[in-house]
MITOR-561045 format. One line per field, with one value per residue (C-alpha): x, y, z. Coordinates in pm, 1 decimal. Layout:
N
px: (X  ...)
py: (Y  ...)
pz: (Z  ...)
This chain:
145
px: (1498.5  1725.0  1775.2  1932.1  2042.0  2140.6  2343.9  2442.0  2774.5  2989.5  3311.1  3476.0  3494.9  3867.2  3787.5  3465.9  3704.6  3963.5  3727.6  3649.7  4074.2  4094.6  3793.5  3981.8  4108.3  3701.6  3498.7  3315.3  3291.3  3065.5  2788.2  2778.2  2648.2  2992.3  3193.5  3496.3  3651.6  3977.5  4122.4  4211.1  4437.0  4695.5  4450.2  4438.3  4134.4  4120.1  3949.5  3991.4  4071.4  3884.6  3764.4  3577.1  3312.4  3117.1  2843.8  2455.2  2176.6  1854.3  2002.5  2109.9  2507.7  2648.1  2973.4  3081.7  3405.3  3348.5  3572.9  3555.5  3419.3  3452.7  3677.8  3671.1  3897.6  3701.8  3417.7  3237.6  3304.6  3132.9  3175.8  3011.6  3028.6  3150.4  3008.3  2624.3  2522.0  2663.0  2349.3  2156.8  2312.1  2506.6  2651.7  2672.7  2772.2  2873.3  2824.2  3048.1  2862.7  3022.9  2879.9  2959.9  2928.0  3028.3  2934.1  2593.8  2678.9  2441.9  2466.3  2283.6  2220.9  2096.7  1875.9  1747.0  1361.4  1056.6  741.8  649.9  1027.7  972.9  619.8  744.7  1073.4  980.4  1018.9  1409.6  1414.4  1278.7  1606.6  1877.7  1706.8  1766.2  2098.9  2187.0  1971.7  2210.3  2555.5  2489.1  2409.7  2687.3  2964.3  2833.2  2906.2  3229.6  3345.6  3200.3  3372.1)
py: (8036.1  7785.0  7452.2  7212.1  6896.1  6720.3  6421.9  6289.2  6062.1  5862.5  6007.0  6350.5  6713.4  6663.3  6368.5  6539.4  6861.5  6622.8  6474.0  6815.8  6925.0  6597.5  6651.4  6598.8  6227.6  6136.5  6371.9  6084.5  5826.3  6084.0  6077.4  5867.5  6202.8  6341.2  6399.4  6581.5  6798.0  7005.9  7322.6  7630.2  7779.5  7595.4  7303.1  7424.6  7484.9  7824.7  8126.3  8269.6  7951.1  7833.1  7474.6  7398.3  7135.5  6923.7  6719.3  6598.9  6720.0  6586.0  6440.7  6807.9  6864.7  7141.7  7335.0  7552.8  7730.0  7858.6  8075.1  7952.5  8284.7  8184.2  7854.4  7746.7  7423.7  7103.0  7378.7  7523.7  7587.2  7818.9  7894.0  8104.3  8022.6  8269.5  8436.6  8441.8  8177.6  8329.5  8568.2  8330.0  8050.4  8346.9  8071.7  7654.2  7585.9  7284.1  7350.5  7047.5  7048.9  6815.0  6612.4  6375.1  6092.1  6171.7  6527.0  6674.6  6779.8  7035.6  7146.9  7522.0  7589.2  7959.1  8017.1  8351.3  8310.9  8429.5  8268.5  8230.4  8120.0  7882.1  7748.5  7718.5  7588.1  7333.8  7017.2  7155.1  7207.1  6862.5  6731.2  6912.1  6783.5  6464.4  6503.9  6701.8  6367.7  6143.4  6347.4  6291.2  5929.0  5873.7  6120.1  5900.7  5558.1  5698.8  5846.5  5567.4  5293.0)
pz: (3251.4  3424.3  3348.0  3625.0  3687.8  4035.0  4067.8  4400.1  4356.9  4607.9  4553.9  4696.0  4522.4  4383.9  4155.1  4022.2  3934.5  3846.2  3603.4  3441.8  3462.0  3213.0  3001.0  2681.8  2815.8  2863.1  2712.8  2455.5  2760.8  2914.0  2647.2  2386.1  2203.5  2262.2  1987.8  2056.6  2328.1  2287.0  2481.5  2248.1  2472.2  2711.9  2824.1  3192.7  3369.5  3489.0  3410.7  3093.2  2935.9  2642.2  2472.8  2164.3  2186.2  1966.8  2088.1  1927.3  2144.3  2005.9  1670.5  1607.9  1560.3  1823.7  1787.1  2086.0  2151.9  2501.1  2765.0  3134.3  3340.0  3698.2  3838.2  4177.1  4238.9  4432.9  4401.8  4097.6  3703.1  3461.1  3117.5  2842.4  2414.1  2257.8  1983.6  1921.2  2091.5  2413.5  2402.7  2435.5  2694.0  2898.3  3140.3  3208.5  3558.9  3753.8  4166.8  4364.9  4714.3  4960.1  5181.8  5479.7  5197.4  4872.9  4699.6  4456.0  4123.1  4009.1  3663.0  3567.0  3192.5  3200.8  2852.6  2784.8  2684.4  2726.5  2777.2  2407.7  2313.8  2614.5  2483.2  2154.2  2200.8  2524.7  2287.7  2245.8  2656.9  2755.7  2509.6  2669.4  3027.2  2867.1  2775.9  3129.2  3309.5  3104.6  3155.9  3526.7  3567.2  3358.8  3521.6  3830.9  3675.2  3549.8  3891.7  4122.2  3945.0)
């Protein structure tokens, strides 16, 4: 199961990827269920880097550390966690399209389920939609203004 999210914001591709280059500068004016943001290794965007996150989804406390798997400048991002958890969620994507007037964000959360862990768990999914929903009318408010 995917989960996506499309936001359409009036700026171009290299301030959206210059947003995510400088997470650690505005990671809690994102979401106000943002908690803390730091690289592990270096701090540069690239593949193979990693950052440790810490963010409430649903009242519930998540801790990531996850490695960035594919890195595409004024283009695309994806990252795994680590560990576990990286079963489970085996990527989180942002997709930069351009367009003639500004660019689409469209943020991928890939969740392995089936149909019963989907049924039962579709309380949990409807949260992070939430949370994804919020993340891009606020990266939009951040980036137009």
């Amino acid at each position: 199961m995917i989960l996506e999210g499309r936001t359409w914001i009036d700026t171009d591709p290299t301030a959206v990827f210059r947003f995510f280059e400088t997470m650690e500068d505005h990671y809690e004016d994102w979401h106000p269920d943002h908690i803390l943001f730091r690289w592990v290794n270096g701090g540069e965007l690239k593949e193979g880097a990693e950052a440790y996150f810490e963010e409430r989804i649903g009242g519930e406390l998540q801790k990531k550390t996850v490695v960035f798997t594919a890195v595409e400048p004024d283009r695309f991002l994806e990252f795994r966690p680590t560990g576990w958890s990286g079963l489970l969620l085996p990527f989180i994507s942002f997709s930069i399209e351009p367009d003639d007037d500004g660019c689409t964000i469209i943020q991928r959360i890939k969740v392995r389920t089936g149909p019963i862990g989907r049924f039962l768990n579709r309380r949990e999914f409807e949260t992070v939609r939430a949370h994804m929903r919020e993340e891009g009318q606020n990266l939009k408010r951040l980036l137009e203004n």
